[in-house]
N, C-alpha and C positions, 0 to 999 in steps of 0.2 A: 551312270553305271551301265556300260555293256554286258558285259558276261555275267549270269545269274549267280546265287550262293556258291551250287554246286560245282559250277565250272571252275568257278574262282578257287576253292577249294581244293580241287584235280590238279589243277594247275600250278598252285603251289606246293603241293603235295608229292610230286614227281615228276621233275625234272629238274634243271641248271638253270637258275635263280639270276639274272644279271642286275647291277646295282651302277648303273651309269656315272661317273664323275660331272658335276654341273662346271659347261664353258664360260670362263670370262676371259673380257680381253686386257689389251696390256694395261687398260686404268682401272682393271679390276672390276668390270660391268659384266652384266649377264649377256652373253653372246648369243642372241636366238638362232642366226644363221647358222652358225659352229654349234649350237646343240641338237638340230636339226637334222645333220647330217649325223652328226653322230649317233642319234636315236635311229636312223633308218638302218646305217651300219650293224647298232648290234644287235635290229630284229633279221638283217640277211643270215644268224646263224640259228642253230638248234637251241632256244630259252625255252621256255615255257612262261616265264613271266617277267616284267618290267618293272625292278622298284627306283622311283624317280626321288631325287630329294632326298635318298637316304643320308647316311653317315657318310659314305662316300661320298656321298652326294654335294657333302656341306651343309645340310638342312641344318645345323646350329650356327651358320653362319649368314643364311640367306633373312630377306625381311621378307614379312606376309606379302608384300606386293609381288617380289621376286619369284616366292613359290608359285603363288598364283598366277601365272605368267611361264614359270616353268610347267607344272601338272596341266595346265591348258594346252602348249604345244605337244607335250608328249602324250595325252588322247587325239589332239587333231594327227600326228604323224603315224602314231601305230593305227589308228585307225580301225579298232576292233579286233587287228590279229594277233593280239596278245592282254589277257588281262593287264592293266597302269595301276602299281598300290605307290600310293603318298605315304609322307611323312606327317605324324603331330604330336603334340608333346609339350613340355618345357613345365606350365602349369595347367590348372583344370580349363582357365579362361582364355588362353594362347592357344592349348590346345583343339579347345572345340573351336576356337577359332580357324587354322589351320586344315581341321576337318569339314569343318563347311565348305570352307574353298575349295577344296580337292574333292568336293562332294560335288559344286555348283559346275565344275571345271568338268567332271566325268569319268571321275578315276572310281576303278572298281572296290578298292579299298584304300585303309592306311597301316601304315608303321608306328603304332604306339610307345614313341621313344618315351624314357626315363623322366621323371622329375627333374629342375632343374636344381642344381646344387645341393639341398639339403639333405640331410638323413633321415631317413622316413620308415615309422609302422609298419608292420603289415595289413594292417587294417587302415591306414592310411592309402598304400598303395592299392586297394581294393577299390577304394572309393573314388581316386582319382580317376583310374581305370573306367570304372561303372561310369562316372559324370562325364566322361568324352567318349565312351561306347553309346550312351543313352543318348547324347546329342547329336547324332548321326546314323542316315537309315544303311549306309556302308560298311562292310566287311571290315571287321579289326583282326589286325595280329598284335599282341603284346611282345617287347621287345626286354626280352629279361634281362638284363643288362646296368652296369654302374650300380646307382645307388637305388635303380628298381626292380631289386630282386626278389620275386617272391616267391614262396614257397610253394610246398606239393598242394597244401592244403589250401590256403589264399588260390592257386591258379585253378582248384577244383568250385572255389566259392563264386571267382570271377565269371566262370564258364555256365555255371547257374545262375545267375544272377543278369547275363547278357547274350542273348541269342544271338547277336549279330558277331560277336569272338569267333573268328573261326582258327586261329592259330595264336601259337607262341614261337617264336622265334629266339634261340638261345646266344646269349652273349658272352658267357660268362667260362663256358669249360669245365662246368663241373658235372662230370658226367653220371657220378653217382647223383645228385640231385635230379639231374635232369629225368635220369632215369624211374625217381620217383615218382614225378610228375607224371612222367606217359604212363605207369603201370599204376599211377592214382585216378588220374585223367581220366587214360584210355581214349581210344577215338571219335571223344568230342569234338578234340581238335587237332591240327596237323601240326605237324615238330618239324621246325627248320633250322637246320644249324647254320650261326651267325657270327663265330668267332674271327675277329681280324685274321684271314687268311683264312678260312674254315676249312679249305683244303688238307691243312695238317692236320685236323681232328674228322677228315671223313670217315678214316675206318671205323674209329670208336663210336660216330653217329651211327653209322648205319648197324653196327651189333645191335642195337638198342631200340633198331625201326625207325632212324630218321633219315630217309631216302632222298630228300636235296637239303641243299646248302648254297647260300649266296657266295659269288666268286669275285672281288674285284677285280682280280689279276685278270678276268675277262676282258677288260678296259684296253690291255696292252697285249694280252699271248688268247684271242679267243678261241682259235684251233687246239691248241696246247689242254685251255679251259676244259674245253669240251669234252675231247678224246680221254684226258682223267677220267670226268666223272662215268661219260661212258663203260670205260675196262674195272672202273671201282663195281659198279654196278652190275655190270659181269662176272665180278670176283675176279678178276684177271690182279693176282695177288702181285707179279711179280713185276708187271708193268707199273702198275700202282706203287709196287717201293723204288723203281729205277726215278720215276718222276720224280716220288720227294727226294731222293737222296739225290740227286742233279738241279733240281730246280726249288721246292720248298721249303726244304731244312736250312741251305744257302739264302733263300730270300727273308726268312723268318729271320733270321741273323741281321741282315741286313736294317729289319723292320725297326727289329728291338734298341737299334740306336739310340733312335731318339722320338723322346712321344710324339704321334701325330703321324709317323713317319707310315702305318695303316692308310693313311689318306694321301701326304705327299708323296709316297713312291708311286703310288697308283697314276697320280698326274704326270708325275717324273715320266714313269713308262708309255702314258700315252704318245707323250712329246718324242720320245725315243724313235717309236712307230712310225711318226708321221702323220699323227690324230692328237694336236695339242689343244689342251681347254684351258691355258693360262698357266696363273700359277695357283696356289691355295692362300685365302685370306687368313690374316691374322685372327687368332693366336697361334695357327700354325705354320713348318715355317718349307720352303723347297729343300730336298737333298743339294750335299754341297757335290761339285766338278766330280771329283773324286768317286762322291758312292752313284752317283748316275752312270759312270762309266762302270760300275763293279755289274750296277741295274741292267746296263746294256749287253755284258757280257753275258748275264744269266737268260736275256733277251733271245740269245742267239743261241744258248742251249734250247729253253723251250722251241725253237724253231722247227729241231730234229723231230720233236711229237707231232 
């Protein structure tokens, strides 16, 4: 770990959140060269933080060896000038697994994705949280999201129960919930909005005090990225509706085709760019001819930003 609690905390805490796509090549292998570049790429713009292996990422597709191998190059490349948070998750014993690695590797935290498939308590989801918080001396964000959602009160138990929490991360969209949570919370922890495309839901964060949000579309329009959250953050009201209604409402359209499409237009638009990192592993699947060209068009609107 580089950067201390506190930094790490700042740091997620305000600013534009980037969430990397992992490179493979054409037999579907981990591409270090192609991730390499791509990692220097998207610290040349204004982030504040690096999360590697996310959702974007693919981290429900990668193997322990893979992560570990990805969160290794990505502290050797940033190189300290940005906090590196990992992904962990799936179960209590996968998960601490996955955080060790990302702990032994030098990333300043992790992404506590979701249990894996089943439906879960709230006092289950507590406990799973606590036993992969408690087995790592690294900064956690909980990743409220799928089937681990918890509530105002469970995310107020979690945050006593483990000093090392320093954030929740929102998946889910529901903003009256959310909202429970920060004005049960309060500024224990930091609020990140996390919803596919979170772009569409930044005004409603930020009413509510949640001042970043992860971007994938950073991966393909990072200029575009940027300058949003910038004039959002400014209040620059009118700039901020011309972008969704030109680039976000049309891509959100685009998304909701078909599941998964959160991830493969991301890679889709890389490729578009000029910065291609494969395609996306099964179960999920590439946009067909057709919506890559719709992707491209919307490509060359963001350009204008």
């Amino acid at each position: 770990m580089t950067f201390s609690r506190e930094a790490v905390t700042n740091a997620i805490g305000d600013g534009l959140l980037s969430f990397p796509i992992t490179d493979f090549d054409s037999q579907g292998r981990f591409d270090e060269a192609s991730y390499r570049k791509r990692l220097e790429w998207f610290i040349s713009h204004e982030i504040s933080a690096v999360f590697v292996a996310g959702g974007t990422g693919e981290f429900f597709s990668l193997s322990l060896d893979e992560y570990r191998e990805i969160v290794r190059i990505a502290v050797e490349v940033i190189d300290g000038r940005l906090p590196v948070i990992a992904s962990a998750g799936l179960s209590v014993e996968t998960g601490k697994a996955f955080a060790k690695a990302a702990e032994e590797a030098g990333a300043d935290g992790i992404l506590l994705m979701p249990p894996y498939l089943t439906e879960c308590p709230q006092g289950g989801l507590v406990e799973y949280a606590r036993q992969i918080c408690d087995a790592t001396s690294i900064n956690v964000i909980y990743y409220n999201r799928g089937n681990g959602i918890l509530n105002a009160h469970s995310v107020q138990q979690l945050a006593g129960l483990c000093p090392n929490l320093v954030g929740l991360k929102d998946g889910k969209g529901d903003i009256q919930a959310l909202n429970k949570i920060i004005k049960t919370v309060g500024d224990r922890l930091v609020y990140i909005g996390g919803v596919p495309t979170a772009e569409i839901f930044a005004e409603a964060y930020v009413s509510i005090g949640v001042n970043t949000y992860s971007s994938a579309v950073f991966n393909f329009v990072p200029e575009m990225a940027v300058t949003f959250y910038k004039e959002l953050r400014k209040g620059n009201k009118e700039l901020v509706k011309q972008i969704t209604n030109d680039f976000f409402i049309p891509f959100v359209d685009l998304r909701d085709r078909k599941a998964g499409y959160a991830v493969s237009l991301i890679k889709a638009g890389a490729e578009i760019v000029g910065r291609p990192a494969g395609h996306v592993r099964a179960p999920l699947e590439m946009p067909s001819e057709k919506e890559s060209l719709q992707l491209a068009a919307l490509i060359d609107v963001a350009k204008k930003y």
